[in-house]
DRENLUM-805527 format. One record per atom (N, C-alpha, C): residue number from 1; x, y, z; residue in one letter; atom name. Coordinates in Angstrom, 1 decimal. Example, Ala and Ser with C-alpha at 12.3 -4.5 7.8 and 13.67 -1.06 7.14 Angstrom:
<sites>
SITE    nr     east    north       up   rest   atom
SITE     1     13.2     -5.7      7.8      a      N
SITE     1     12.3     -4.5      7.8      a     CA
SITE     1     13.2     -3.3      7.8      a      C
SITE     2     12.8     -2.2      7.1      s      N
SITE     2     13.7     -1.1      7.1      s     CA
SITE     2     12.9      0.0      7.9      s      C
</sites>
This chain:
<sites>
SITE    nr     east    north       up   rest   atom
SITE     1      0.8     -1.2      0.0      x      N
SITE     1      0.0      0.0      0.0      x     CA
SITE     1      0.9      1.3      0.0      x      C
SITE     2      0.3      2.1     -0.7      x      N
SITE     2      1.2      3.4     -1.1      x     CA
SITE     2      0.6      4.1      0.3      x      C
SITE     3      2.1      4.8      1.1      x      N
SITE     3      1.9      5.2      2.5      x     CA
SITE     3      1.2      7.0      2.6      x      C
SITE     4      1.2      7.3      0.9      x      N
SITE     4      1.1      9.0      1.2      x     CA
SITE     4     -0.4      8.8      0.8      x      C
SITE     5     -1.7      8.0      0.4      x      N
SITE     5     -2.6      7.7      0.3      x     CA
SITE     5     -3.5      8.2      1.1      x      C
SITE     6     -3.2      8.1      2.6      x      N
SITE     6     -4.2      8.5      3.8      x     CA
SITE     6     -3.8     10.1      4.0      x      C
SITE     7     -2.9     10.4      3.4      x      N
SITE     7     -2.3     11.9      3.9      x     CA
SITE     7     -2.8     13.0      2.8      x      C
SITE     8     -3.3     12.9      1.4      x      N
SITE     8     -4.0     13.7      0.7      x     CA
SITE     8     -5.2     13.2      0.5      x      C
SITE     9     -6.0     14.4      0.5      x      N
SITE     9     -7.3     14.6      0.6      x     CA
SITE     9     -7.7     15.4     -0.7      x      C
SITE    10     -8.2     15.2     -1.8      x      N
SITE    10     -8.8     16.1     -2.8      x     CA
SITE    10    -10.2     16.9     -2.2      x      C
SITE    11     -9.8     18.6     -2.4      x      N
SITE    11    -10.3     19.3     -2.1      x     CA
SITE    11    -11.7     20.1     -3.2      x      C
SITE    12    -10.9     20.2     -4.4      x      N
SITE    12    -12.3     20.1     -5.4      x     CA
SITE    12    -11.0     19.5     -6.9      x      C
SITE    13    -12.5     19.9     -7.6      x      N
SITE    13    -12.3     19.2     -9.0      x     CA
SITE    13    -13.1     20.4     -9.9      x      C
SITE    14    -12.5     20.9    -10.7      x      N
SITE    14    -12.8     22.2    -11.4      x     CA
SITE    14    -12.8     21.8    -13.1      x      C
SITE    15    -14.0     21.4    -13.5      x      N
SITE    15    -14.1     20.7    -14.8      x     CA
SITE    15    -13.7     21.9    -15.7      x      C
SITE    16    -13.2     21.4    -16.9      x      N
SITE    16    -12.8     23.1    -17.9      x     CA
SITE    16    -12.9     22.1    -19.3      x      C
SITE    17    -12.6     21.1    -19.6      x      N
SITE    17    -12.6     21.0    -21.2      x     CA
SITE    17    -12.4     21.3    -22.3      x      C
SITE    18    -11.0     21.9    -22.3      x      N
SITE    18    -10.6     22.8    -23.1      x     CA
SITE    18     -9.2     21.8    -23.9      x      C
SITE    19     -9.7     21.3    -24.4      x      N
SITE    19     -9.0     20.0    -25.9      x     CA
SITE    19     -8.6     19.0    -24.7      x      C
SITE    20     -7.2     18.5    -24.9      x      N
SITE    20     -6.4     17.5    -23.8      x     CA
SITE    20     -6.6     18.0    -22.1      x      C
SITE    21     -6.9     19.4    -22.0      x      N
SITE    21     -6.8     19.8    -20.5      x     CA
SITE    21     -8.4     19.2    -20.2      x      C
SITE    22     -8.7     18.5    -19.2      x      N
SITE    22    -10.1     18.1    -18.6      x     CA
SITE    22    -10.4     18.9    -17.1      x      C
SITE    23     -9.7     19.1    -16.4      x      N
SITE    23    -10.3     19.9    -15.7      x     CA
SITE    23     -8.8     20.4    -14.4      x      C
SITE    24     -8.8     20.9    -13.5      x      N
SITE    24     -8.1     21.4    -12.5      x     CA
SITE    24     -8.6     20.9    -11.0      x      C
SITE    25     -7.3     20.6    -10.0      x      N
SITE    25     -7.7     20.2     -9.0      x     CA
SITE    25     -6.8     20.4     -7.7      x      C
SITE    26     -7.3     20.4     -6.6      x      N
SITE    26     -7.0     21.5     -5.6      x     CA
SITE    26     -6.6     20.1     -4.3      x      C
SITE    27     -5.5     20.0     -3.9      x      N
SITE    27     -5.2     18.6     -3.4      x     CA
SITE    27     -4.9     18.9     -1.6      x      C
SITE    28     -4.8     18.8     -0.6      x      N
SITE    28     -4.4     19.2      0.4      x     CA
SITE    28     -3.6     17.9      0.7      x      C
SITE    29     -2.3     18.8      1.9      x      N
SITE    29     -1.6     17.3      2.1      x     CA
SITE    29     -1.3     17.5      4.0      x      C
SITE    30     -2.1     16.2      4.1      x      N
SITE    30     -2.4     16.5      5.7      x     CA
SITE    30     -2.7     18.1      6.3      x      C
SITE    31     -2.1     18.5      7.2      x      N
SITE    31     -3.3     19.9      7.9      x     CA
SITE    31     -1.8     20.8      7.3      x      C
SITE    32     -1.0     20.4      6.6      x      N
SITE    32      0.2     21.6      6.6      x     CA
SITE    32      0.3     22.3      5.1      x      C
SITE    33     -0.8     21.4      3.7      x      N
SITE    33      0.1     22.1      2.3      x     CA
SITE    33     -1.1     21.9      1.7      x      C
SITE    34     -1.7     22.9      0.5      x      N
SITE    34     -2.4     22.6     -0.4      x     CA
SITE    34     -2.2     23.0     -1.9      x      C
SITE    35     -2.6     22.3     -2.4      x      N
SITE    35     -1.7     22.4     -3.9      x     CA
SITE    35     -2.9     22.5     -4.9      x      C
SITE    36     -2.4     23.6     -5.3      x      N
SITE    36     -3.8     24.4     -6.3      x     CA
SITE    36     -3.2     24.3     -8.0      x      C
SITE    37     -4.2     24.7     -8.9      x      N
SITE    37     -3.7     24.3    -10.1      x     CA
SITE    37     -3.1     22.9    -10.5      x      C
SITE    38     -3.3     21.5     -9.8      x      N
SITE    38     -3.4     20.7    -10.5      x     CA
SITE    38     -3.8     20.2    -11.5      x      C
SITE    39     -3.7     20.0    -13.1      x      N
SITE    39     -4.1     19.9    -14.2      x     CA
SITE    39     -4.6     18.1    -14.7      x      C
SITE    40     -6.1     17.9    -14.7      x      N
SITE    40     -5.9     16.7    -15.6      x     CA
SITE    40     -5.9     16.8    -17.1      x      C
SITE    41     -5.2     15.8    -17.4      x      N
SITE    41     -4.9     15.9    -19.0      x     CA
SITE    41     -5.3     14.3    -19.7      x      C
SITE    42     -6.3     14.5    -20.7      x      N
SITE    42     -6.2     13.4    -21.3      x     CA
SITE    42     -6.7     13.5    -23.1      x      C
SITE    43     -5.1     12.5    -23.4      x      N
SITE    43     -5.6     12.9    -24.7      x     CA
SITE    43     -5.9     11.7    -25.5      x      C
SITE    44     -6.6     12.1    -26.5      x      N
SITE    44     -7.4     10.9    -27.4      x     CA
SITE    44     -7.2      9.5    -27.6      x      C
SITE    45     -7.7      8.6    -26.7      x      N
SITE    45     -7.4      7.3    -27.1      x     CA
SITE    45     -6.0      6.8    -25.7      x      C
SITE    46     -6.0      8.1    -25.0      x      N
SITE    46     -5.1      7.2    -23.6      x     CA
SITE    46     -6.0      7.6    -22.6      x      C
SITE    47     -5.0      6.9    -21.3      x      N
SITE    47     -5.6      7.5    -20.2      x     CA
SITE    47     -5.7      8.6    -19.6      x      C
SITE    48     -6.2      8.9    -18.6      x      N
SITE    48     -5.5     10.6    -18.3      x     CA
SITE    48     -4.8     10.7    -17.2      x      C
SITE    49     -4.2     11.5    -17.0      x      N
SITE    49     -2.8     11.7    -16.4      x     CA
SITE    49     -3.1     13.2    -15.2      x      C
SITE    50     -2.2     13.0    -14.0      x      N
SITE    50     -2.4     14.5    -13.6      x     CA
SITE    50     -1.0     15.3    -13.8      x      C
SITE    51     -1.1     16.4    -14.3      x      N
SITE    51      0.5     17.0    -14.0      x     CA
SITE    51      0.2     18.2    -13.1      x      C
SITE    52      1.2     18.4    -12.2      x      N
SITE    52      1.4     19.3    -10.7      x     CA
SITE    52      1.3     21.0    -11.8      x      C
SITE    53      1.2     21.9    -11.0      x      N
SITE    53      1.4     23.0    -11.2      x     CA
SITE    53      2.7     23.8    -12.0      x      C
SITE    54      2.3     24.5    -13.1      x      N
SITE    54      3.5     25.0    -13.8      x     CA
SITE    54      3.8     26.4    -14.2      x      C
SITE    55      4.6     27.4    -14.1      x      N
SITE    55      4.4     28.6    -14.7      x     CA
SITE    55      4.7     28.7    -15.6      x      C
SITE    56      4.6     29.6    -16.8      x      N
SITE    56      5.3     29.8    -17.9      x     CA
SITE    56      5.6     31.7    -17.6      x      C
SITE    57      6.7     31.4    -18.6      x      N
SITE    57      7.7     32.5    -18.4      x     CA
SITE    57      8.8     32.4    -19.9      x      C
SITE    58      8.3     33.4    -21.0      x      N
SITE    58      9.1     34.0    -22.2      x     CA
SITE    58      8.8     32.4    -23.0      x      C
SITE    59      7.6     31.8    -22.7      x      N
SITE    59      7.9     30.8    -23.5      x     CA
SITE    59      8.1     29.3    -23.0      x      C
SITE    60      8.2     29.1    -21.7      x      N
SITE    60      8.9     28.1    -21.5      x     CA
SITE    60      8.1     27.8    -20.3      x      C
SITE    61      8.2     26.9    -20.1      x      N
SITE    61      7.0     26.2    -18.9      x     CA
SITE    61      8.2     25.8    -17.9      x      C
SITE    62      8.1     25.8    -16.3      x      N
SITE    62      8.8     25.8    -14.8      x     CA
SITE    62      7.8     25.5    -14.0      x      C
SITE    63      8.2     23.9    -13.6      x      N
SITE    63      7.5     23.5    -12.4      x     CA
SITE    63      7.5     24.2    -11.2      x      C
SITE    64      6.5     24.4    -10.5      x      N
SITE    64      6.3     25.1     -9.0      x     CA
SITE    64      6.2     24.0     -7.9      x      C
SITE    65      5.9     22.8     -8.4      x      N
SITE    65      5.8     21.5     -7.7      x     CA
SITE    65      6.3     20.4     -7.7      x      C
SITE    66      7.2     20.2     -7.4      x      N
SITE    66      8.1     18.2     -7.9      x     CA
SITE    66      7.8     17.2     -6.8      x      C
SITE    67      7.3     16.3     -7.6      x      N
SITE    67      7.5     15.1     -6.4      x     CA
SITE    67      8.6     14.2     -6.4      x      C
SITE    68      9.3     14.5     -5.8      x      N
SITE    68     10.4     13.5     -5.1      x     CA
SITE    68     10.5     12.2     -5.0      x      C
SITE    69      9.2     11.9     -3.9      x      N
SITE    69      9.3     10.0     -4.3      x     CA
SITE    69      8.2     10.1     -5.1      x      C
SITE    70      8.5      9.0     -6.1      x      N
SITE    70      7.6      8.3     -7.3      x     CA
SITE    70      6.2      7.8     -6.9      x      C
SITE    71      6.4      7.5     -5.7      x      N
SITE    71      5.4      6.9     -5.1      x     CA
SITE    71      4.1      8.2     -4.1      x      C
SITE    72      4.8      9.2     -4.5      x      N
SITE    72      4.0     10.8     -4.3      x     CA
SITE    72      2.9     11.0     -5.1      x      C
SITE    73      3.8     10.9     -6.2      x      N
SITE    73      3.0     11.2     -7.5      x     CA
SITE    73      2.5     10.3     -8.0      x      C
SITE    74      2.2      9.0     -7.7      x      N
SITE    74      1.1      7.7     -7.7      x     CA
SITE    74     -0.1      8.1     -7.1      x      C
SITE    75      0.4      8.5     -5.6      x      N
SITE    75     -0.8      8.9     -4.9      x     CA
SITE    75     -2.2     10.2     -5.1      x      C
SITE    76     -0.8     11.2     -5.3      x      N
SITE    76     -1.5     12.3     -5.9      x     CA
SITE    76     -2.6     11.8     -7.2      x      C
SITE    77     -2.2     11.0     -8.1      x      N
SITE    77     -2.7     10.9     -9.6      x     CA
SITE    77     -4.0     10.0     -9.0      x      C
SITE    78     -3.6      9.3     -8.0      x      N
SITE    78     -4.8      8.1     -7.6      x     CA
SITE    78     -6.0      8.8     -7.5      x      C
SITE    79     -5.4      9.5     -6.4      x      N
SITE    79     -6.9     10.0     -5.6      x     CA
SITE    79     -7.4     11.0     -6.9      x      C
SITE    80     -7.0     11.8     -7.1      x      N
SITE    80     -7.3     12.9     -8.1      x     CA
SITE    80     -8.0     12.0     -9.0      x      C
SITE    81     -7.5     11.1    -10.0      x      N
SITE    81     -8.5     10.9    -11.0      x     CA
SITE    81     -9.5      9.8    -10.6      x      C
SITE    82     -9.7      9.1     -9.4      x      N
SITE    82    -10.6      8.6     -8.5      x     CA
SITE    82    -11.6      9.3     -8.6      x      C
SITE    83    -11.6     10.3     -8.0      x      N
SITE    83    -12.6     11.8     -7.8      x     CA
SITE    83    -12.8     11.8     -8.9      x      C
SITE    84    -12.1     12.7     -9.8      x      N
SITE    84    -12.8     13.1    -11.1      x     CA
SITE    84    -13.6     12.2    -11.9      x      C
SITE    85    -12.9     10.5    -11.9      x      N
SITE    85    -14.3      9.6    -12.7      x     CA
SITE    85    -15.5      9.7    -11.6      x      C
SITE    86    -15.2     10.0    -10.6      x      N
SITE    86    -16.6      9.9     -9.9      x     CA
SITE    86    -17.6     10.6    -10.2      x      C
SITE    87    -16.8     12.0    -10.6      x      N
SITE    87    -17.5     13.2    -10.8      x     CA
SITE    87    -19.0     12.9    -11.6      x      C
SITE    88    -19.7     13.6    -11.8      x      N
SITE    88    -21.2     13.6    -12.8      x     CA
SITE    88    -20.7     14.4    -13.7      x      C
SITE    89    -21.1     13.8    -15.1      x      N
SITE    89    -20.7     14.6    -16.1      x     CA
SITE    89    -21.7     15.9    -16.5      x      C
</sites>
């Protein structure tokens, strides 16, 4: 069992639709971090994927968010697209 699983909580799910981007999502991590602008992405014929928050600047996209263990960003992706198929379309 992945151990960061009980420690994020999805806070919402912001549907948008706009081509490959499906909607945005707002994650909290236990009572200390919340992580906004989470992006789902899915494009035609795969699954969909979440990617963490990014800025862009002169062109060029810079993560605001890295997950460190692999097993972060399992969890993160779990719960998030959990929720979102749950969602009502």
């Amino acid at each position: 069992m992945n151990p960061y699983l009980d420690r994020i909580q999805v806070l919402s799910i912001r549907p948008i639709d706009k081509g490959n981007l499906k909607a945005f999502a707002e994650i909290q991590l236990g009572e200390t971090l919340i992580i906004s602008g989470c992006r789902i992405i899915q494009q035609p014929g795969q699954r969909a994927y979440v990617a963490f928050p990014q800025n862009e600047a002169n062109g060029k996209y810079y993560a605001v968010v890295t997950a460190v263990d692999k097993r972060f960003k399992e969890a993160v992706e779990q719960k998030i697209l959990a929720e979102w198929e749950a969602e009502p379309l």
